[in-house]
N, C-alpha and C positions, 0 to 999 in steps of 0.2 A: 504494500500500500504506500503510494507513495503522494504527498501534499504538494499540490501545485504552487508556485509563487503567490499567487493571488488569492489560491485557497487559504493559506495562513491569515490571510489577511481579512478575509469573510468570514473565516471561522470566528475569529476576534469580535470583528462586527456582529454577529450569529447569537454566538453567548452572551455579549453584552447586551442586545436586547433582548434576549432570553428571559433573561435576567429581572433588566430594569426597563425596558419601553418596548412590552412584547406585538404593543401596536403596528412598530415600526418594520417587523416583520414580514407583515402581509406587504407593504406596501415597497419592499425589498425584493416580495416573491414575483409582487406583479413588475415591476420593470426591469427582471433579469428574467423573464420569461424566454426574448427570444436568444437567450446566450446559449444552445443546446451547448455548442463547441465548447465552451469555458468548464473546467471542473473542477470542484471544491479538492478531490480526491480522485486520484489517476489507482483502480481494483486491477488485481491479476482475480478472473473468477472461471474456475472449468476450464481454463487454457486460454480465455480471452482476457486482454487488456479492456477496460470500457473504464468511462469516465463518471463520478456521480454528479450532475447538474447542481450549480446554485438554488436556480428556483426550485427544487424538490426539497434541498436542502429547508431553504425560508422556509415552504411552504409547510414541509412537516412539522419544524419547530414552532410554526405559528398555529396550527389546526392543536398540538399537543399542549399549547398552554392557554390558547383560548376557546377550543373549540365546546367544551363541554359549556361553557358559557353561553353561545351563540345559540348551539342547540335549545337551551331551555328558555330562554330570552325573544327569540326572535319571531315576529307575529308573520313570518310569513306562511307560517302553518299552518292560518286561517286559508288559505289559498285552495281550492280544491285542485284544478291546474296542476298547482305544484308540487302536492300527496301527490296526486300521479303522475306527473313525470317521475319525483323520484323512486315513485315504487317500481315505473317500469326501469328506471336504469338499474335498482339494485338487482330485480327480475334477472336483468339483461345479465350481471355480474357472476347470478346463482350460477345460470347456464353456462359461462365460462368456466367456474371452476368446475362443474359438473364434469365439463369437456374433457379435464383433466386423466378420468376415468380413462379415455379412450388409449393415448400411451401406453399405458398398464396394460388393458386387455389384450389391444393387438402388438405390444411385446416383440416386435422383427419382425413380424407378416408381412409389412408393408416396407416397402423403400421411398424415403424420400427425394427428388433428386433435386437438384441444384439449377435452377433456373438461369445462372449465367453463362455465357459462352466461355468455355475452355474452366469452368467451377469443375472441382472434383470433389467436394464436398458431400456425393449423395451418400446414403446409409440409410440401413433398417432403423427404422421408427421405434425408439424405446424412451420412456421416460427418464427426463435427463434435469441438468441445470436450466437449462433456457426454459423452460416450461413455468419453474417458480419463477424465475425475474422478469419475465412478460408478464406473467400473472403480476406479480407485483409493482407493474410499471399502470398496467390497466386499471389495478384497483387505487393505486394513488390516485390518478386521473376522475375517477367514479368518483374520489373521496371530497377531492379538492372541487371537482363539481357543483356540489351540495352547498360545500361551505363561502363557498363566493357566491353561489344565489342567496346566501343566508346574509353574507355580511351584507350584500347589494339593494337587500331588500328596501333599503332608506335612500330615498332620492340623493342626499346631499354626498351620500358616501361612494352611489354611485356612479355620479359627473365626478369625482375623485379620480376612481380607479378609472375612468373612463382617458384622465387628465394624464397619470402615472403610465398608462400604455403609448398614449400618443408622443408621450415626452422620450420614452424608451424608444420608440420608433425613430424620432431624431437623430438622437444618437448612435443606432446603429445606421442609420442610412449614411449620418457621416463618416462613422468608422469604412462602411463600404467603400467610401468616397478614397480616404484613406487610403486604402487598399487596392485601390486602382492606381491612384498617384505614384504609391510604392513601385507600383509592378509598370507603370508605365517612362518610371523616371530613373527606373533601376537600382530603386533605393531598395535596401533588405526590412521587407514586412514585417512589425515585431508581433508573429505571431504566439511567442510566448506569452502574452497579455493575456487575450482572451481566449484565441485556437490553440487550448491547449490540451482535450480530452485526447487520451492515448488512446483511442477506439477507431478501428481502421476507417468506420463509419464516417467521422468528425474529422477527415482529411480534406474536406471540399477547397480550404481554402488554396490548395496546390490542385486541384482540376486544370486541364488546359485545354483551348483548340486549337490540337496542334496542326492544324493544316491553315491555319491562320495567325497563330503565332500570338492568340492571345491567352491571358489568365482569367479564369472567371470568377466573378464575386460571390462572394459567400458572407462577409461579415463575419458576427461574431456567432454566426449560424455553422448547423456539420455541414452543408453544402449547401448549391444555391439553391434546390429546389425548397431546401424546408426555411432559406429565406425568403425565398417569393413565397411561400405558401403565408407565412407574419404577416410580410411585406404588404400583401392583397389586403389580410381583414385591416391592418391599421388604413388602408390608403381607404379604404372603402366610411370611418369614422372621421375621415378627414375631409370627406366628400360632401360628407351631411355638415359636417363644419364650417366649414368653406360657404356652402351653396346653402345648406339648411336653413341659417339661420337662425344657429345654436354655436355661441362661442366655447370652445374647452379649452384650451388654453389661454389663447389671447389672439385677436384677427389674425396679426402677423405672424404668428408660430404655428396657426392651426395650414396658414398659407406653404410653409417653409414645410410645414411637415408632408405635404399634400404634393408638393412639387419633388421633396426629396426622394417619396417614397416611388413616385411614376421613374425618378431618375433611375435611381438606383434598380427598380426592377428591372431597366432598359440594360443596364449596363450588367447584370447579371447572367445574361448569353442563356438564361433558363425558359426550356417551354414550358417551365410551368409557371412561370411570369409573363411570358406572349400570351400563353392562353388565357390566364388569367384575368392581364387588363383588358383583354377582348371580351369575355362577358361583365367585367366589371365596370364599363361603358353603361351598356343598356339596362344593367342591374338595378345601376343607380343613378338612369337616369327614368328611370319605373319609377324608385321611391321619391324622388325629386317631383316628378308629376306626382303621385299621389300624395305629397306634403305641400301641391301649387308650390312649388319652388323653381318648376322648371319654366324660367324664363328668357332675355334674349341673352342675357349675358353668361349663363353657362353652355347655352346652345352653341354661342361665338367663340369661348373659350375651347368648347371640344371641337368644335370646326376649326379652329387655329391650328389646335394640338395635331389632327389629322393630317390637312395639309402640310405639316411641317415635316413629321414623319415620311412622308410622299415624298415630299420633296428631297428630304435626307434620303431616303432609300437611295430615290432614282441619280441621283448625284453622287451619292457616297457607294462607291466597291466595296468597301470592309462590312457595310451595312448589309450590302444583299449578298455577302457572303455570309456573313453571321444568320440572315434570315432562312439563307437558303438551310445552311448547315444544321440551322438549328429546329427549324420548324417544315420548310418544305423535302427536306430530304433524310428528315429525322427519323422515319418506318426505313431507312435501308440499313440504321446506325444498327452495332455492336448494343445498345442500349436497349434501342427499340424491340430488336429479339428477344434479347433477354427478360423483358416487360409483358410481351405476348405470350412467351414461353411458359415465366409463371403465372400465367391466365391459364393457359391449360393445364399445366399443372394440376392446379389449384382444383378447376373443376371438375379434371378426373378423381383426386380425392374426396370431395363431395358425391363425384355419381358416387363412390365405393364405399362412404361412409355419409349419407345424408341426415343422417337426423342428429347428430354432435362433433360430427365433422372427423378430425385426427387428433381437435385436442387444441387450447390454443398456446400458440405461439411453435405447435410445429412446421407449418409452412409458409414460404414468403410469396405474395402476393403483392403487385402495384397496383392494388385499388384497394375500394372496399368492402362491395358486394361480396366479390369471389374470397377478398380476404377472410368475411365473417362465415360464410358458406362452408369454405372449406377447413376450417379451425373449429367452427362450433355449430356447423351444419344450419340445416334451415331455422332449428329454435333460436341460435343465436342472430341470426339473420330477423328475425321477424321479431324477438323483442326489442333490439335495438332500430329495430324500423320504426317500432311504436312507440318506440321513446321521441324520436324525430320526427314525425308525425306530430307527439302529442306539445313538442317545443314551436312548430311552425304553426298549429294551431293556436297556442296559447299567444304568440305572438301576432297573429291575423286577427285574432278579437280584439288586441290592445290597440288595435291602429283606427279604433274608430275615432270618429268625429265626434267632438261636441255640438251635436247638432241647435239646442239652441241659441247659443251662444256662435254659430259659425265660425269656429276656429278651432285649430289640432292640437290637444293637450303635449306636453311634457312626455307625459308616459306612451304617446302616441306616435310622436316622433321615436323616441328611442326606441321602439317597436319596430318601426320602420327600419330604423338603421340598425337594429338588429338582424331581424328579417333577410335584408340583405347582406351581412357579416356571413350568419348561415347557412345561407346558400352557398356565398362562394366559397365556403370552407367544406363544405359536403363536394361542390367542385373540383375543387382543387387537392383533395382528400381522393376522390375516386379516381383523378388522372396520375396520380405521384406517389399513392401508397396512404394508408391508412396512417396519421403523425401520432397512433395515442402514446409513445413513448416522450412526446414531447409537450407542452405546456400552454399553446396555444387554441388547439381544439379544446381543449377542457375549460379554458378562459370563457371563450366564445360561446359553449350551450351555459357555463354558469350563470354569465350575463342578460342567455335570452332566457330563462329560468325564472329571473329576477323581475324580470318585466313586468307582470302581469302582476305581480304583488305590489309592484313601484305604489299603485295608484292612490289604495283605499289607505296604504301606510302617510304618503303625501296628503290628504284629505286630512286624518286623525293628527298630523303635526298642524297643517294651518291652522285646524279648531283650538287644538292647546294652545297653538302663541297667538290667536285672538281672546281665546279666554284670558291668557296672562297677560293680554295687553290692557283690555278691558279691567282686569282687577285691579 
């Protein structure tokens, strides 16, 4: 076990508010969300090097000293919504570890193989290490769920955490920025700072294309795609910021943050940030019509944007090389088979075992469907459907009008711009791989969770501070 430079330094931070401001925890966990690459602690576990994250870190020290609190404190459990979603996600949870069973039974029956070109990793299916630390990566994720639609449930706390993500977003778009400059100026990247998980995974920041002769960005992320995949829900809170007509930061920073993050996706060479910004265009520019926000001046702004890109393509060779490379001739890559591959994969182990799959965290799959199919069979497929389902519902009822009053609550809007978050992260989730080892999908349904309780909590504060104004 070995302590990174900067883990010393967190741990410090860590206990001391352990200790004495366990508040400051959460609000630690939520802006070192997208550091997957950064780690407190570099494990040797079962033959692999992996790193343990910051935010898991915060996040459990902060659930373990206050969470008993929150639980028994927090009215959001007048919600009926919210008893069901969580009942279906813990549902969803049962059936994972259920899945577990399956390992055990089929015992080498089966082979798993290796979905990458030239992997020699296949081997008989036996219950092993990887089984508990995906389990235990997925049940953090369930956990920390719960308890951020718990803290959220109070308006003020949660344009907070709303404030601490977009702020965290800055800063890595400019460490990105960084990290270009480095590599373009041929300075040496210090990626001892933040890239510093020893898990082969968390190497993105050395990816190349090498028939182009560039470096791609990754940040303080394991690679660029699970920074584009951040990258998207912040730009998407930045959208409604900007255009909404809801400040979270301050005009200027919410503008900085909105511009850095379309940058930095650009400059990421990731199709899962081409794809990405491409439905998150008309995603949000849906929610902008449905908050009447969409008027001439974001219409002109994305008509700027567009043409400008055009323009750069068709003028710039590195451009429609990176495009071609990256997006138009992306199905012939090394990558793209491998992607396909474990698509099939994935689905022949579900036809061979459909009702709990192999187990989870036996096979790797780049999406989600197939990923949940073929790990926890159709059961886990269709609770966690209904859990999504029952998040997009609860946020579709939040987005009503206040009809007599002609105008869109608080809780209505951030419905909206929830709404949209979730989408593209269920997007971006099924083209790049399922991210629940990571901290940002979990962010994302706590938030939309949270929602639907915002409202009557926001009502029962105005009443108290009119009564104690009045007395």
């Amino acid at each position: 076990m070995d302590i990174t430079p900067i883990g010393g330094i967190l741990i410090a931070i860590a206990i001391y508010f352990f200790l004495f401001k366990p508040d400051l925890l959460y609000w630690c966990m939520i802006f070192a969300l997208p550091f997957s690459a950064t780690a407190i602690v570099n494990v040797d576990f079962a033959g692999f090097r992996s790193g343990i994250q910051a935010a898991i870190v915060f996040g459990s020290l902060w659930i373990l000293k206050e969470g008993s609190t929150l639980l028994k404190n927090s009215d959001i459990w007048n919600s009926e919504h919210i008893r069901t979603s969580v009942r279906r996600l813990r549902v969803f949870m049962f059936v994972v570890v259920l899945s577990l069973a399956m390992p055990l039974w089929i015992n080498g029956r089966l082979t798993v193989d290796c979905p990458e070109v030239g992997c020699t990793d296949s081997g008989p299916l036996s219950f092993n290490a990887r089984h508990v630390t995906q389990t235990i990566y997925l049940a953090y994720g369930v956990i920390i769920t719960i308890f951020i639609a718990l803290r959220n449930s109070d308006l003020r706390e949660f344009r907070k955490t709303i404030r601490v993500f977009l702020a965290s977003s800055i800063f890595v778009s400019f460490w990105g920025f960084l990290q270009w400059y480095c590599y373009r100026a041929g300075i040496n990247y210090p990626a001892f700072i933040f890239n510093n998980n020893a898990s082969e995974s968390a190497k993105g920041y050395l990816e190349e294309l090498s028939d182009l002769g560039l470096t791609r960005i990754s940040s303080v992320a394991t690679e660029p795609s699970m920074l584009s995949q951040y990258m998207l829900v912040a730009g998407v809170f930045a959208v409604f910021a900007v255009f909404g007509g809801r400040t979270v930061i301050s005009r200027w920073w919410d503008r900085v943050a909105l511009g850095a993050a379309v940058l930095v996706l650009l400059l990421s060479t990731s199709s899962t940030a081409y794809a990405g910004l491409a439905i998150l265009l008309p995603t949000s520019m849906f929610g902008l019509w449905y908050l009447k926000k969409l008027g001439l001046r974001p219409l002109a702004i994305v008509g700027v944007a567009m043409v400008t890109l055009y323009v750069a393509y068709v003028g710039s060779s590195l451009m429609r090389e990176v495009a071609d490379s990256m997006i138009f001739s992306k199905a012939e890559g090394y990558s793209a088979i491998g992607r396909f591959n474990s698509l099939l994969l994935a689905f022949g182990y579900f036809r061979a075992f459909p009702i709990l799959g192999i187990g989870w965290g036996s096979a790797a799959s780049y999406d989600v469907a197939l990923k949940l199919l073929s790990n926890t069979g159709i059961l886990g497929l269709l609770t966690f459907g209904l859990f999504i389902v029952t998040t997009f519902t609860g946020l579709w009822r939040s987005m009503a009008w206040n009809v007599p009053e002609k105008r869109m609550s608080e809780r209505a809007y951030w419905a909206c711009c929830l709404l949209v978050a979730t989408f593209m992260l269920i997007f971006t989730n099924e083209i790049s791989g399922f991210a629940f080892v990571y901290g940002h999908p979990w962010f994302v349904f706590g938030m939309a969770l949270a929602v639907p309780g915002v409202a009557n909590l926001t009502l029962a504060s105005r009443r108290q501070e009119l009564r104690t104004a009045s007395s």
